[in-house]
C-alpha positions as CSV (number, residue, x, y, z in Angstrom):
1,X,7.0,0.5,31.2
2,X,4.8,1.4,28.7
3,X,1.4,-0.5,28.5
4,X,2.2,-1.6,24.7
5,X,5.6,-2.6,25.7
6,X,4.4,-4.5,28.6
7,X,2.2,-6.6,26.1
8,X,4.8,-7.1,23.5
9,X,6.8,-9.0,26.3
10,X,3.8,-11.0,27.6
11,X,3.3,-11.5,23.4
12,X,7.1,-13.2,23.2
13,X,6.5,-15.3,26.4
14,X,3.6,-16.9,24.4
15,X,6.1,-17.3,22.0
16,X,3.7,-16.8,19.2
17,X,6.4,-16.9,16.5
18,X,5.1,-14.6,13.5
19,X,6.9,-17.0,11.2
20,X,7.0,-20.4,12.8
21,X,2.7,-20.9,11.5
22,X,1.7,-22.7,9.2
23,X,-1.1,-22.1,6.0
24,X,-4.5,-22.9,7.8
25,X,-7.5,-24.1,5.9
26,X,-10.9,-22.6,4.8
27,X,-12.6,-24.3,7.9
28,X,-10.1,-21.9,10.2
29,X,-11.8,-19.5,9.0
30,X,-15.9,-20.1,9.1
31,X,-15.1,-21.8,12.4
32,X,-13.7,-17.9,13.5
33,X,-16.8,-16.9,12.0
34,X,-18.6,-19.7,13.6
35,X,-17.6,-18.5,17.2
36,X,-18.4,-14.8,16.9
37,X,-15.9,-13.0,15.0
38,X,-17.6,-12.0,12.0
39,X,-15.1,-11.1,9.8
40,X,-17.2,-9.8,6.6
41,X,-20.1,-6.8,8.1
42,X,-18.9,-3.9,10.8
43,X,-20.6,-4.7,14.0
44,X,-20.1,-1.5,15.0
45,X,-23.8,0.1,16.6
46,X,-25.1,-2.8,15.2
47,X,-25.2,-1.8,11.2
48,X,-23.9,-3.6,8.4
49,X,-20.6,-2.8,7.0
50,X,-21.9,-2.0,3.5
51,X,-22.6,1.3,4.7
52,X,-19.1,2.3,5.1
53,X,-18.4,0.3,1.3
54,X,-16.1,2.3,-0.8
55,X,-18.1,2.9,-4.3
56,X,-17.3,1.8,-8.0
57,X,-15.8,3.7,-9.9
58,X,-17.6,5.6,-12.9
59,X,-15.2,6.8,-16.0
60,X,-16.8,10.2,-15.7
61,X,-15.7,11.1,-12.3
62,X,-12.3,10.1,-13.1
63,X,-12.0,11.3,-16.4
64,X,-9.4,14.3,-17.0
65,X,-11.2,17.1,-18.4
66,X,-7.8,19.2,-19.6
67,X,-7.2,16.4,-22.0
68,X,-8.3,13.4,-24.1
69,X,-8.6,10.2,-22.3
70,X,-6.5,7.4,-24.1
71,X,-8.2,3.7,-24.5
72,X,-4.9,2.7,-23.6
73,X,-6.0,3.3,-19.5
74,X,-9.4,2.0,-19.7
75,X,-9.9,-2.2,-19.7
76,X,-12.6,-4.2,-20.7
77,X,-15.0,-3.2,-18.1
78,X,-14.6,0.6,-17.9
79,X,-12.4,1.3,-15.4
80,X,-9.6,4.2,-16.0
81,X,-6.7,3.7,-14.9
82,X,-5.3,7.4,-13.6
83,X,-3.0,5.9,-11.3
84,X,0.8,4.6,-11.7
85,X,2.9,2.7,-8.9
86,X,6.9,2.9,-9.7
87,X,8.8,0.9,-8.4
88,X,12.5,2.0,-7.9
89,X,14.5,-0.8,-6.5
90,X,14.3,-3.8,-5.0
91,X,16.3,-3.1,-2.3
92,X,15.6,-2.5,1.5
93,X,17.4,-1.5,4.4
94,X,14.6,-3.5,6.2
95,X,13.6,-7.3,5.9
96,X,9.7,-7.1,7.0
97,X,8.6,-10.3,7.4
98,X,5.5,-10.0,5.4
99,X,7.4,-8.6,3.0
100,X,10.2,-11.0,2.0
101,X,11.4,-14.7,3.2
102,X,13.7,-14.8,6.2
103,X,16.5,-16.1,4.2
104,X,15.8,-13.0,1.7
105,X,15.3,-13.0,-2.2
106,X,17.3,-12.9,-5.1
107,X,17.6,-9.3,-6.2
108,X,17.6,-8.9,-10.2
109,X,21.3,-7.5,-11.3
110,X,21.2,-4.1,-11.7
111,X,21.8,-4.1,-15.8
112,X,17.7,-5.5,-15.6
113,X,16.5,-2.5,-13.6
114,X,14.9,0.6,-15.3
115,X,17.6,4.1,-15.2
116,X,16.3,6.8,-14.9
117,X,16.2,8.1,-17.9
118,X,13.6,5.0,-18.7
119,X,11.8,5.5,-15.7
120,X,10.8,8.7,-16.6
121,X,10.5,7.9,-20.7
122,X,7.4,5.5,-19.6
123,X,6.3,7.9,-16.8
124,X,5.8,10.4,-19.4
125,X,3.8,8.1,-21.8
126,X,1.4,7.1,-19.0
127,X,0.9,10.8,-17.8
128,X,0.8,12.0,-21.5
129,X,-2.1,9.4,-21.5
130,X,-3.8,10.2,-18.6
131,X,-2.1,9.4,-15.8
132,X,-2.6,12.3,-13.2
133,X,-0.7,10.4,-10.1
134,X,2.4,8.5,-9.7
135,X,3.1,6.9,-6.3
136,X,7.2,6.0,-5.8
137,X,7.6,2.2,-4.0
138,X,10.0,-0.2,-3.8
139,X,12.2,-1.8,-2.0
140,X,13.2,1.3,-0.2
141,X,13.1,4.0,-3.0
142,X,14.9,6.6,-0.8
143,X,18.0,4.6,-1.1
144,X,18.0,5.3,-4.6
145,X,20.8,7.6,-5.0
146,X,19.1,10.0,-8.0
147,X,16.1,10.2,-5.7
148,X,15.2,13.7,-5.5
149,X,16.5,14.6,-9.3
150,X,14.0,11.6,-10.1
151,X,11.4,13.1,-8.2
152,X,12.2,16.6,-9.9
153,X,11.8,15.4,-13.3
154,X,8.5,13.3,-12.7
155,X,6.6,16.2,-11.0
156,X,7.7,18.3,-13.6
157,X,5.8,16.2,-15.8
158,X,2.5,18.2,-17.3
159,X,-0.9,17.0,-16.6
160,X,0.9,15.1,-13.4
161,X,-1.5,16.4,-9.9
162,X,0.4,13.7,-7.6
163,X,3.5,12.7,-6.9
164,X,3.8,10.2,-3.6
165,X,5.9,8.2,-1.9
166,X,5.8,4.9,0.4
167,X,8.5,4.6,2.4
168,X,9.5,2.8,5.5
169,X,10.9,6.0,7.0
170,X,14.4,5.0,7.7
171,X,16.2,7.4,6.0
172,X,13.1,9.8,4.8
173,X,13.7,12.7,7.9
174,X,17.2,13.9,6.7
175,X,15.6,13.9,2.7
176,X,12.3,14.7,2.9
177,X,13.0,19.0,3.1
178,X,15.1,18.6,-0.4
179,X,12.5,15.9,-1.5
180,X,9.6,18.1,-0.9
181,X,11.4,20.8,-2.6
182,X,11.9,18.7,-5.7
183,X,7.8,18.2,-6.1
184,X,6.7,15.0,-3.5
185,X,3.3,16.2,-2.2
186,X,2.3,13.2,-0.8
187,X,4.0,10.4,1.4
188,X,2.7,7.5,3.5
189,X,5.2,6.0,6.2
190,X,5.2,2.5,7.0
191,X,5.1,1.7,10.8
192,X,3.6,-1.4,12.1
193,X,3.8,-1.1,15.8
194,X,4.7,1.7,18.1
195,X,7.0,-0.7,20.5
196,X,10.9,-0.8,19.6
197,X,11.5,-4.3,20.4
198,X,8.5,-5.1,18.4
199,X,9.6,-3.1,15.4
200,X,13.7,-4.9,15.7
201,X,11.6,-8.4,15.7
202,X,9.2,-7.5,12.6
203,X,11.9,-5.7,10.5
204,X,15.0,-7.8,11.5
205,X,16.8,-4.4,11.9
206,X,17.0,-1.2,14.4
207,X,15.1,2.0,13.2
208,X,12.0,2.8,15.2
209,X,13.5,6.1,16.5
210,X,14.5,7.3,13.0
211,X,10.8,6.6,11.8
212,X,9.0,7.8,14.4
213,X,11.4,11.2,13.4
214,X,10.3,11.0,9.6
215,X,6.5,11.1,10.7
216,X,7.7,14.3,12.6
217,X,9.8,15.9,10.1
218,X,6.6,15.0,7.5
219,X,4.2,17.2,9.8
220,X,6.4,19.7,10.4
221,X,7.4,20.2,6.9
222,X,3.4,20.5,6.4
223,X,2.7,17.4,4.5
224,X,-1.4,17.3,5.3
225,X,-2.4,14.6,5.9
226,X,0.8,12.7,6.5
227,X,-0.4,8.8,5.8
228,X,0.9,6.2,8.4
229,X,0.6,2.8,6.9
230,X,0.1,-0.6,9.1
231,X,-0.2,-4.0,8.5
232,X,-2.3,-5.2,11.0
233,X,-1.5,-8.9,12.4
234,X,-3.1,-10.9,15.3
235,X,-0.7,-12.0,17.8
236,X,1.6,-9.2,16.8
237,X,0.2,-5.6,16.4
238,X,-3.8,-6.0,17.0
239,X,-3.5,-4.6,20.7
240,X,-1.8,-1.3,19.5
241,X,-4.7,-0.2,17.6
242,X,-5.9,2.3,19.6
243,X,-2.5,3.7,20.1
244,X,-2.2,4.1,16.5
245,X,-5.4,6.0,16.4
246,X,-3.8,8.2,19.2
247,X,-1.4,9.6,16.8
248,X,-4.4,11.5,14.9
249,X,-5.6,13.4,18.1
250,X,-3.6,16.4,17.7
251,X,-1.9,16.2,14.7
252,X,-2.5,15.9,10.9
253,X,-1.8,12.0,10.9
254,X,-3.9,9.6,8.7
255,X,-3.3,6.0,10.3
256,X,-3.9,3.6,7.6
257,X,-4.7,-0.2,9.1
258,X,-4.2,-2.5,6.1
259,X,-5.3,-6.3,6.7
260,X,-2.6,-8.4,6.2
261,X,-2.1,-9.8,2.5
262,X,-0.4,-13.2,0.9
263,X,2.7,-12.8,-0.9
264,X,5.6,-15.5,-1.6
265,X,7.5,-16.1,1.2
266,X,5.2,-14.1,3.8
267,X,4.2,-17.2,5.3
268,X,0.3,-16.0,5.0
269,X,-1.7,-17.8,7.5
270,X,-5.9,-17.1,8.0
271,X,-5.2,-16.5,11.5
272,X,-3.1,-13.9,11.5
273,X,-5.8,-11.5,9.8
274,X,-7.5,-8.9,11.4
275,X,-10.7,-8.5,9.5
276,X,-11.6,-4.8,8.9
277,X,-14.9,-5.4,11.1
278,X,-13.2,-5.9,13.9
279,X,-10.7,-3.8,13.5
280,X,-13.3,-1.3,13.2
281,X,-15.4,-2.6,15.7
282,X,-12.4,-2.1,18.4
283,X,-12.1,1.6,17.6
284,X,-15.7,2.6,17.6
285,X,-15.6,1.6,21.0
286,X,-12.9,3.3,22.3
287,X,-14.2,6.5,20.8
288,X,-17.0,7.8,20.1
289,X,-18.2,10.1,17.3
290,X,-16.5,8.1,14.6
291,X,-17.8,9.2,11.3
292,X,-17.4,7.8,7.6
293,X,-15.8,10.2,5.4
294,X,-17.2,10.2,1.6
295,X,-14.6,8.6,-0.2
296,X,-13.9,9.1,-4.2
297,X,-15.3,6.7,-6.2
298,X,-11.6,5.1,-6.7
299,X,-10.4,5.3,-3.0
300,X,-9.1,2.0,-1.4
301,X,-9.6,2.7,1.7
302,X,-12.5,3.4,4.2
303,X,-12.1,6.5,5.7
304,X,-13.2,8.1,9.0
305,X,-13.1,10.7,11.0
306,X,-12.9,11.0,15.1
307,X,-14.4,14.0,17.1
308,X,-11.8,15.5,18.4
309,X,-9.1,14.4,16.3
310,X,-7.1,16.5,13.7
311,X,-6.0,13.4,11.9
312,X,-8.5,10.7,10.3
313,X,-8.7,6.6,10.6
314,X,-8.6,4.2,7.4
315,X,-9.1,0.9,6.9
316,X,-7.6,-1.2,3.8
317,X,-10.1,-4.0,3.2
318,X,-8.4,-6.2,0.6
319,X,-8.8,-9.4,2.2
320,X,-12.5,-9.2,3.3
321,X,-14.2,-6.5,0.8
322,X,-12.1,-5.5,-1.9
323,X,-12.5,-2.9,-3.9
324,X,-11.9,-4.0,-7.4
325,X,-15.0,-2.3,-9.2
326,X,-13.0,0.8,-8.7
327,X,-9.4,0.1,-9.2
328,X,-7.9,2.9,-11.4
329,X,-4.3,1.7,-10.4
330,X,-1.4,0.0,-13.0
331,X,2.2,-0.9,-11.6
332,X,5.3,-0.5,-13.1
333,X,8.5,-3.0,-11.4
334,X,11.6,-1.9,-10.7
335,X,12.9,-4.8,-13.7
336,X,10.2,-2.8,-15.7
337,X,7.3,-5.2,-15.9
338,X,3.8,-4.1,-16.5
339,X,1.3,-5.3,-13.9
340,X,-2.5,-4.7,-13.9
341,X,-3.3,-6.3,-10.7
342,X,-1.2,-6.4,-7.4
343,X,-3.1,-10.3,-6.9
344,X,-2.5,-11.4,-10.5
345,X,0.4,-13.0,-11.2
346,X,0.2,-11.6,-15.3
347,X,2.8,-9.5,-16.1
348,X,4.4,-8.2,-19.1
349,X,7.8,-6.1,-19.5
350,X,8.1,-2.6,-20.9
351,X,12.0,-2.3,-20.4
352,X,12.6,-5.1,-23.8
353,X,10.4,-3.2,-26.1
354,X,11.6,0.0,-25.2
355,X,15.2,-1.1,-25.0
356,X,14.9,-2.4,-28.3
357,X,14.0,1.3,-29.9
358,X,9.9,0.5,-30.1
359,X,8.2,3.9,-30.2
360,X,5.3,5.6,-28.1
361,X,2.9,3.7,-30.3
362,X,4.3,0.3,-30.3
363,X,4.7,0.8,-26.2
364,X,1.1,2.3,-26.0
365,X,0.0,-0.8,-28.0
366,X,1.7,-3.5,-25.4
367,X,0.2,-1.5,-22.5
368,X,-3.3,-1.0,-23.5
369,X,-3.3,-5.1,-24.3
370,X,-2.5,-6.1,-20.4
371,X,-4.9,-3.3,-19.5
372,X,-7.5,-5.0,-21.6
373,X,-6.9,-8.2,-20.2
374,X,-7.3,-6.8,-16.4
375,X,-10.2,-9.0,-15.0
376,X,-13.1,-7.8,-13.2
377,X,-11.8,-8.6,-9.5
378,X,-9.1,-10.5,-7.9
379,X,-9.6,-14.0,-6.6
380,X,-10.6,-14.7,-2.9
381,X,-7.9,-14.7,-0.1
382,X,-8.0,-18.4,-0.2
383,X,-7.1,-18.4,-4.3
384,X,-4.6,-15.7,-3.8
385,X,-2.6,-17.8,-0.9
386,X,-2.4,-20.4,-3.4
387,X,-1.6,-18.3,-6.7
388,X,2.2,-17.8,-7.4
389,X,3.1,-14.4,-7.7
390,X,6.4,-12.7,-6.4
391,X,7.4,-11.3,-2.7
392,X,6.2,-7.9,-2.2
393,X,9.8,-6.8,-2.1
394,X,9.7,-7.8,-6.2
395,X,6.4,-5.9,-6.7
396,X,6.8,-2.7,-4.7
397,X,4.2,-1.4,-2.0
């Protein structure tokens, strides 16, 4: 029996139920803080974790120089936005529990959803603008059935450098050679524990197998680096950390920990977040020669390397430091509503103005407005807990 394995059994007996806990209070939190876990600077040799801070954004870094940058991307404090999340669906073959409510959500009808052809109408007006990378998200957006021609006609798009995908990697192995083929240069795989039994319990379904065979099929098909993305939560997943970092050794694998995030229905709790220090913290002494990677000015993650490894380490920091000051990202949902912020509940739809025959300037007008209004950060982990917003499954990853 595998080490891992052996501890996700000793895990159940403890019968730490992911989502039996309750919301814990700000005290939970300064008394973890209190007793030695610092959960806001990197311990790691001793130095503060504002060395490894990913920097703000500056509009001339990001700025296209091929073509003229549209106010339309830029808000109230600078920051352009070059980067557009689509959303294709709210459907999953999975049912994550930080992703949706056990007893599931209701999905909007399918006459309320974006088509294609609308997808790629507003695609077109962001990239025309200044958008030079689109990400794919849902849901599941490989269960869309126009996938691939989707994916055609948005990398075909001129003055688009990335297309991407997040995926759960159920499905991705048998489509990713035609996908590739039809322009997706980029694709992150979500995975949050290397044990089976683990991954049935987290996701509600089978499939571990048939991931683990994406991330394969994604190397071999020469994706570089291929992104593994995981949610990182204590009691469940914290112990496999430095097996996850084991997948970078000797092949082109980016492990991505993310600290885990509020959303409706997730059943959010203070003590099931694993601050970046000490996730951090636990790899630097496992291996030695980890360096920080400089980051673009935009990045959202902090990035490092291992000697030794081919792949690379990242950490997703929302929770503890985010990285507002250099957001340069918009979403689009599935039900085409506009969102400026993944925290903020604001959002404002796309689909009725452009159903009702409003041109590019009318749309670019409408856009530009809820950029404007984008604020300068989100709230704090505590705010965001108690803010409305949808599930995840609603927003798209």
């Amino acid at each position: 029996m595998r080490p891992s394995t052996f501890r996700f059994f000793q895990w159940h007996l403890s019968h730490k139920s992911f989502s039996s806990a309750s919301f814990s209070s700000r005290a939970s939190l300064l008394s973890a803080s209190s007793s030695g876990q610092n959960i806001t600077t990197s311990h790691l040799n001793g130095s503060s974790s504002k060395m490894y801070s990913t920097s703000c954004e500056t509009l001339s870094e990001d700025s296209p120089k091929d073509k003229p940058i549209s106010d339309m991307l830029i808000d109230s404090f600078g920051r352009l936005h070059t980067y557009l999340r689509i959303s294709l669906t709210e459907r999953c073959n999975l049912r994550c529990h930080y992703c949706m409510p056990a007893e599931g959500v209701e999905l909007t009808p399918s006459p309320q959803l974006l088509s294609q052809d609308e997808i790629v109408r507003l695609a077109s007006l962001f990239v025309s603008s200044g958008v030079n990378k689109i990400r794919l998200t849902g849901g599941e957006p490989t269960i869309r059935k126009d996938i691939e021609e989707l994916c055609l006609q948005l990398s075909s798009l001129k003055g688009l450098k990335t297309l991407a995908m997040t995926t759960n990697g159920i499905t991705l192995g048998k489509k990713l050679p035609k996908l590739k083929d039809s322009g997706l240069n980029l694709v992150n795989i979500s995975l949050d524990t290397l044990v089976p039994a683990k991954f049935e319990f987290m996701t509600r379904r089978k499939g571990h197998q048939r991931v683990m065979e994406s991330i394969d099929a994604a190397v071999e098909l020469g994706y570089n680096p291929v992104k593994v993305n995981c949610v990182v939560m204590r009691g469940f997943n914290d112990d496999e950390i430095c097996d996850f970092v084991e997948l970078t050794r000797k092949r082109p694998i980016n492990v991505r920990f993310i600290e885990f995030m509020p959303f409706d229905g997730n059943v959010w709790n203070v003590k099931k977040l694993v601050p970046y220090a000490e996730m951090l913290d636990k790899v630097g002494k496992q291996y030695t020669g980890l360096l920080r990677i400089q980051d673009h000015p935009t990045e959202t993650a902090k990035n490092f390397r291992i000697d030794g490894h081919q792949g690379s380490v990242s950490f997703i920091t929302s929770m503890t430091e985010h990285f507002c000051a250099g957001c340069n990202r918009l979403r689009l949902l599935a039900d085409g509503n506009f969102k400026v912020c993944l925290f903020g509940p604001s959002e404002v739809s796309l689909r009725d103005p452009l159903r009702l025959g409003e041109g590019d300037d009318k749309l670019r007008e409408i856009i530009g407005a809820a950029v404007k209004r984008k604020k300068a950060s989100h709230a704090g982990m505590f705010d965001i807990a108690k803010t409305p917003n949808r599930p995840m499954i609603h927003i798209g990853g």
